[in-house]
C-alpha positions in Angstrom: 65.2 130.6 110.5 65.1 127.2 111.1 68.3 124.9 109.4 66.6 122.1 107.8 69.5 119.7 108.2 70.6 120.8 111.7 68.4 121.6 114.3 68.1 120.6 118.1 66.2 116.8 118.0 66.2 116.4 114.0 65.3 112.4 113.4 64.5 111.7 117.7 61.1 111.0 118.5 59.7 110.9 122.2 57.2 107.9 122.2 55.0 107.2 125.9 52.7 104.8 127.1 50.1 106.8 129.1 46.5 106.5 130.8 43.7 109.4 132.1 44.9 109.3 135.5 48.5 110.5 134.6 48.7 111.7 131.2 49.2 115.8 132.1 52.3 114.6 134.0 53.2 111.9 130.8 53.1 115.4 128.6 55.5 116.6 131.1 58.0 114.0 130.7 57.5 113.7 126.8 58.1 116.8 126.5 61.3 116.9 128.7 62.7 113.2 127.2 62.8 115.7 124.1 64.6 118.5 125.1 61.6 120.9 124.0 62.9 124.2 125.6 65.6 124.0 123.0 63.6 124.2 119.7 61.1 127.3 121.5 63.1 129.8 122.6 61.4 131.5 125.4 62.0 135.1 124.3 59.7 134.5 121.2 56.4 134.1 121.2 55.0 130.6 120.9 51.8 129.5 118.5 50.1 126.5 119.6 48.7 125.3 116.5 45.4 123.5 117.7 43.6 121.1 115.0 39.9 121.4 115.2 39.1 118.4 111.9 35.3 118.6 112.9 33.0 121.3 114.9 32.0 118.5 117.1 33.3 116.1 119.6 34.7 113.0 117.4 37.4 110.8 119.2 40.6 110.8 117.9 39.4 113.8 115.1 40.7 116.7 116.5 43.2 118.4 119.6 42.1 116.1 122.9 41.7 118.7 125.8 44.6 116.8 128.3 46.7 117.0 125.2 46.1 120.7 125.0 46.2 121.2 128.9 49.2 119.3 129.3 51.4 121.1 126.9 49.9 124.6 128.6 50.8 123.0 131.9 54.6 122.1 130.9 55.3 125.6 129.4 54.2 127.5 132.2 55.8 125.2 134.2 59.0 125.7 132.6 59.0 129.4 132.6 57.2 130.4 129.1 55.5 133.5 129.8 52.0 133.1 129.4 51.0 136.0 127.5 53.3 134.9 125.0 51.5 131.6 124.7 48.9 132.3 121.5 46.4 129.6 120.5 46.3 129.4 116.5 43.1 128.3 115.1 42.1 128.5 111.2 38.5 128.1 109.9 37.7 125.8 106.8 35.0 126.0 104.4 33.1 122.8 106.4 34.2 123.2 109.5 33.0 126.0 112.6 36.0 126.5 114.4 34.6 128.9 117.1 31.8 126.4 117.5 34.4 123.3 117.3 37.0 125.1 120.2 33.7 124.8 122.4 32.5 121.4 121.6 36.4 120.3 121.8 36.7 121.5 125.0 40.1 123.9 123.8 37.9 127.2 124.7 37.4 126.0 128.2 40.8 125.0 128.9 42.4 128.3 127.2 39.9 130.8 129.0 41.4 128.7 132.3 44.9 129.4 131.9 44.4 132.8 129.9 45.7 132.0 127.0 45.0 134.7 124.0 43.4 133.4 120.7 45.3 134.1 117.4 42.1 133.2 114.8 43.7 133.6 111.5 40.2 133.9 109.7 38.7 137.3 111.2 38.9 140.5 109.4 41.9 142.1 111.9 44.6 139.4 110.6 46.5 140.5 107.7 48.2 138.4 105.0 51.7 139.0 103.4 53.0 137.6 99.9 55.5 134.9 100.8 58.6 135.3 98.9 60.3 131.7 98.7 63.9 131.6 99.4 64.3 128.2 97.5 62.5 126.2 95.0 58.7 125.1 96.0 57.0 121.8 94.4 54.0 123.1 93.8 52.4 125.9 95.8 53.8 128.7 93.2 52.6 127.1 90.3 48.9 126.5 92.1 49.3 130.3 93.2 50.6 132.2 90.3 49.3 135.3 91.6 51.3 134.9 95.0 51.6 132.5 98.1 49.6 134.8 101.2 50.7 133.6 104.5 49.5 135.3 108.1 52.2 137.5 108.7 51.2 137.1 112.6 53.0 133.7 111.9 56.3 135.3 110.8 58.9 135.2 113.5 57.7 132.8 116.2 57.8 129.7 117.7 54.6 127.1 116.7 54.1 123.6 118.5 51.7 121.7 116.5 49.1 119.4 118.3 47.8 117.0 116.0 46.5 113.9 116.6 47.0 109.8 115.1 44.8 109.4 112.4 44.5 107.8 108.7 43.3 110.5 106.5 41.5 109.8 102.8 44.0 112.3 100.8 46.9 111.9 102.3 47.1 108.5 103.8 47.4 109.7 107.2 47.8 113.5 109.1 49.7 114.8 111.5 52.0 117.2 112.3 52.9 118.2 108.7 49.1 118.1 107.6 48.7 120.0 110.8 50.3 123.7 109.2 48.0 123.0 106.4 45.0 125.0 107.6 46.8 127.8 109.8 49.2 128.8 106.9 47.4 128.9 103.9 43.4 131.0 103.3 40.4 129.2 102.5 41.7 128.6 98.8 43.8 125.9 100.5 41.3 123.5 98.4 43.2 124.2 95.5 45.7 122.4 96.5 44.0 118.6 97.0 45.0 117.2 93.9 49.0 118.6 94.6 48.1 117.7 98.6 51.1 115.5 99.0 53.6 118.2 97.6 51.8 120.9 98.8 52.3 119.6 102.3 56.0 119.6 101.7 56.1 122.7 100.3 54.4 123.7 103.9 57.1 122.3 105.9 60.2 124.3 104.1 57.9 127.6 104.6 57.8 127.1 108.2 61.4 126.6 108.9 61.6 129.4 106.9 59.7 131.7 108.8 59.4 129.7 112.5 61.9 130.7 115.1 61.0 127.4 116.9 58.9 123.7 116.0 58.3 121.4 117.8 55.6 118.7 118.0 52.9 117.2 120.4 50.6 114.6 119.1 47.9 112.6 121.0 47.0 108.8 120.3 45.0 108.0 123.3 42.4 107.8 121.0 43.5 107.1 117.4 41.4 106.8 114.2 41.2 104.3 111.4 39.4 104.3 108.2 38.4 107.5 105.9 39.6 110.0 108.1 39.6 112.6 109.3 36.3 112.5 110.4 34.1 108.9 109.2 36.7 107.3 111.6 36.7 104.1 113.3 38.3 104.9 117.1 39.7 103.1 119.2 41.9 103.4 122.7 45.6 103.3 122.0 47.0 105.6 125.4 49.7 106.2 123.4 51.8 110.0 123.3 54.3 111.6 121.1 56.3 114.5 120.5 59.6 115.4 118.3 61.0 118.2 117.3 61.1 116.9 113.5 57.2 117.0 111.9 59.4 114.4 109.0 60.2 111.8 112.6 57.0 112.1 113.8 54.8 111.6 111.0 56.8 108.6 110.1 56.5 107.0 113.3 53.1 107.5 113.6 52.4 105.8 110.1 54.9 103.0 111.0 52.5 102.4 114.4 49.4 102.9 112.5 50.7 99.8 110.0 51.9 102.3 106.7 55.2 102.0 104.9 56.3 105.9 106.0 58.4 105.5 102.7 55.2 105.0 100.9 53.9 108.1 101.9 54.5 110.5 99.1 54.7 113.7 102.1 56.9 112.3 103.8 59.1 110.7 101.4 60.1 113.7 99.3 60.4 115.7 103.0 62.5 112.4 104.0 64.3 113.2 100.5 64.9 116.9 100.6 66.2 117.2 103.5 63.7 119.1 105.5 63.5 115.9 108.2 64.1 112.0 108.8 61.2 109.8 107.3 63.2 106.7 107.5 62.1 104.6 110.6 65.7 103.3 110.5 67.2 106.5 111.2 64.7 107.5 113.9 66.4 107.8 117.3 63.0 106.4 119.8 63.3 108.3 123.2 61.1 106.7 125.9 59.5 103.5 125.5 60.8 101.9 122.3 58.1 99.1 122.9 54.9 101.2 121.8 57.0 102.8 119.3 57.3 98.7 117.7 54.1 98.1 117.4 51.8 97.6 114.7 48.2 98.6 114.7 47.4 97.5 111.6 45.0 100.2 110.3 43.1 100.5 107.3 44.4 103.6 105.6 42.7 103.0 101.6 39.0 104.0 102.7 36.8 106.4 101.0 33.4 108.1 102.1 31.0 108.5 99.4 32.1 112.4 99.6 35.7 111.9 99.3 35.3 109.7 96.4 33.4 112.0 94.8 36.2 114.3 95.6 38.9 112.2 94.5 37.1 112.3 90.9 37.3 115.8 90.6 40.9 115.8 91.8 42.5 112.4 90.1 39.7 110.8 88.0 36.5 111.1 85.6 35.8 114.7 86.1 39.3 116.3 86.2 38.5 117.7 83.2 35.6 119.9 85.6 37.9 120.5 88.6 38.1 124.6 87.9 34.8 125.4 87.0 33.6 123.1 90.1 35.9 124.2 92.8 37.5 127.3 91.9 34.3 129.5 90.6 30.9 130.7 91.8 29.8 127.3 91.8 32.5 125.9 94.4 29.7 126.6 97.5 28.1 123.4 96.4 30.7 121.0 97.6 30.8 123.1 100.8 27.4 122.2 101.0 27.1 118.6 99.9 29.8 118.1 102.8 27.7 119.4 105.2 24.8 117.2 104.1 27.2 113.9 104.4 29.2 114.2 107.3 26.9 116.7 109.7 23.0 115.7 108.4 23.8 111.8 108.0 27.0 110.3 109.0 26.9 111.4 112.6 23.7 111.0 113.2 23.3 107.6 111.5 26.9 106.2 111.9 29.1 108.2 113.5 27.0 109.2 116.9 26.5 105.5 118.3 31.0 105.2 118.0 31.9 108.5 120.0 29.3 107.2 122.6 30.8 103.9 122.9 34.3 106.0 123.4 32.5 108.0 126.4 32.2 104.8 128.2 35.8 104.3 128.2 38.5 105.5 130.6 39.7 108.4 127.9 35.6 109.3 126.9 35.6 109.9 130.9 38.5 112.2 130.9 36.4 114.3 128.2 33.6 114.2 130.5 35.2 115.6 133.3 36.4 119.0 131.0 32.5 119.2 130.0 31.4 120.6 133.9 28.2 122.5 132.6 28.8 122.5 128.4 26.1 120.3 126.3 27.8 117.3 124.8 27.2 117.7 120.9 24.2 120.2 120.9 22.0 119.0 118.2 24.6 116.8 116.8 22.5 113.4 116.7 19.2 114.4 115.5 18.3 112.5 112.3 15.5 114.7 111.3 17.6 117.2 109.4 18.6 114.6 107.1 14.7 113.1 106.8 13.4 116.3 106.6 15.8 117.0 103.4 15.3 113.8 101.8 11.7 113.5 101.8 12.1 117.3 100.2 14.7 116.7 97.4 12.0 113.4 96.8 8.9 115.8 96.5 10.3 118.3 94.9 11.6 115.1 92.8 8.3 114.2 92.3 6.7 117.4 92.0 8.7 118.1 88.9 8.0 114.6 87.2 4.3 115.4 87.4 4.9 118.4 86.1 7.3 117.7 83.1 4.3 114.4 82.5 0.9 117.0 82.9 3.2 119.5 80.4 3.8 116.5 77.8 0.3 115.3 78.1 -0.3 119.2 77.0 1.6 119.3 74.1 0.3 115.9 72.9 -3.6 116.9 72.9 
């Protein structure tokens, strides 16, 4: 629906300098600077894809509320009827999203404005077989049995709302990485060692089946390190939108300090035609001086679990990558996940940086959507963690003795 090569905005991206006390009337203007109202045609319904990476508050991890209020705001504001404004959310195999819409503030601000949930996870939702119109990279070869796509996401607009941030598969994720979790079903897994490709494949699907994209993404908080969640944040009050995912993603990188050519996504987007990934052909709209800078962030980090990951996927234990994640036994990286990011790196790492971002002007702004709603609930206890490793170490322990006492048997 969408012509790859020739749509409203292709290779412009809207770049703002923005702080707390002004930033729903800086989405205003971003939003405008781009001509918006001409890649979402008002007589369609319009998705607003909302990325939850993590079920609690993280800065810089996930949809900010202003981000998400300001977009609600323009589009009324410009005459989008509201009960054709749906908010898109996807569950993941880690990650709550009903309990992260709460924690993230998004449930607040859409039970404000009445916006209608589309939740592409519950029972009601029905997926189609996508037929591809031209050649995919990947995605058919991973899915020999058929590509299933929500068919609620078949003829309407979707503005994406992701956020700046490095990411440990992909180098970095954004608007591209953002269709990742709405379009495909809890498989999407399989895809991780084709991610770049996959993500590609992604983008040509949309503007197949889209009536409208277009592009929102926050940086007032933006994240460096092994993202998307054992981030380093930090304040950047910077704001962006485009109607191109290709543009944006490749500004982004070029702020954040990456070669966008270097990033296999959005290269082979950049070379097939589906957008502009070459910062030299990237029309800036707004204020060219944030779009110049360089942030310098470390974008080559790995958590213990993603290098554990990136074994299965790329190294040692490729060989174990089916029987480990696609059988009966795949609930145990679910679960090993959990244990890393929720039982010990929040509580031990990551807890003490998203409080130091509450005492800043943007961790304020949160504060002031949290009238009445606990920050976190339960988040920064360490005793989960204690409690499981003293276990493992007696059960440990337990069956030493017992394997010694059973030798000590045999022997007499």
């Amino acid at each position: 629906m969408i012509h790859a090569t020739n749509f409203p905005g292709r290779g412009q991206v809207a770049v703002l300098r923005t702080r707390p006390e002004t930033v729903l009337d800086d989405y205003y203007r971003l939003m405008r600077l781009c001509n918006y109202e001409q890649n979402l045609p008002k007589d369609k319904d319009t998705l607003l894809k909302i990325n939850i990476s993590w079920q609690i508050w993280y800065p810089a991890c996930s949809t900010t509320p202003w981000q998400l209020d300001g977009v609600i705001r323009a589009l009324l504001r410009d005459g989008y009827a509201r009960e054709k404004i749906i908010a898109a959310h996807n569950n993941t195999v880690v990650v709550d999203a009903k309990e992260g819409a709460i924690n993230n503030r998004h449930k607040m601000i859409q039970d404000h404005y009445g916006i209608r949930d589309l939740r592409t996870y519950e029972a009601g939702v029905e997926w189609v077989r996508y037929e591809p119109k031209q050649p995919l990279a990947v995605l058919d070869q991973i899915y020999p049995d058929g590509i299933y796509i929500p068919k609620a996401f078949y003829d309407k607009n979707v503005l994406h709302l992701p956020t700046m941030k490095t990411h440990v598969f992909t180098t970095l994720t954004g608007a591209m990485k953002n269709a990742f979790g709405g379009l495909l079903n809890e498989q999407r897994h399989w895809t991780h060692a084709n991610i770049h490709d996959t993500l590609v494949d992604l983008l040509q699907i949309q503007q197949d089946i889209h009536t409208g994209i277009f592009c929102v993404m926050d940086g007032t908080f933006a994240g460096e390190g092994p993202g998307p969640r054992a981030m380093r944040p930090y304040v950047k009050n910077t704001i962006m939108a485009s109607s191109d995912p290709v543009a944006i993603d490749a500004l982004s990188a070029k702020i954040m300090g990456i070669d966008p050519l270097r990033v296999r996504f959005i290269r082979h987007a950049h070379e097939r035609g589906l957008g502009v990934g070459d910062p030299k052909e990237i029309q800036i709209l707004g204020d060219a001086e944030v779009a110049n800078e360089n942030w310098h962030f470390a974008h080559d980090e790995d958590t213990f679990a993603s290098w554990g990951q990136k074994q299965i996927y790329h190294g040692a234990l490729k060989p174990l990558e089916k029987p480990l994640l696609r059988s009966p036994l795949v609930p145990w990286s679910y679960a090993a996940s959990n244990v890393y990011h929720n039982l010990y790196w929040y509580p031990f790492v990551g807890a003490k940086r998203a409080e130091m971002m509450l005492n800043t002007a943007w961790g304020q702004k949160f504060l002031q959507y949290s009238e009445g709603l606990p920050f976190n609930p339960g988040a920064n206890s360490k005793t989960p963690f204690l409690a499981l490793t003293l276990g493992s170490a007696a059960a440990l322990a337990a069956l030493g003795l017992g394997m010694y006492y059973s030798t000590r048997r045999d022997h007499s």
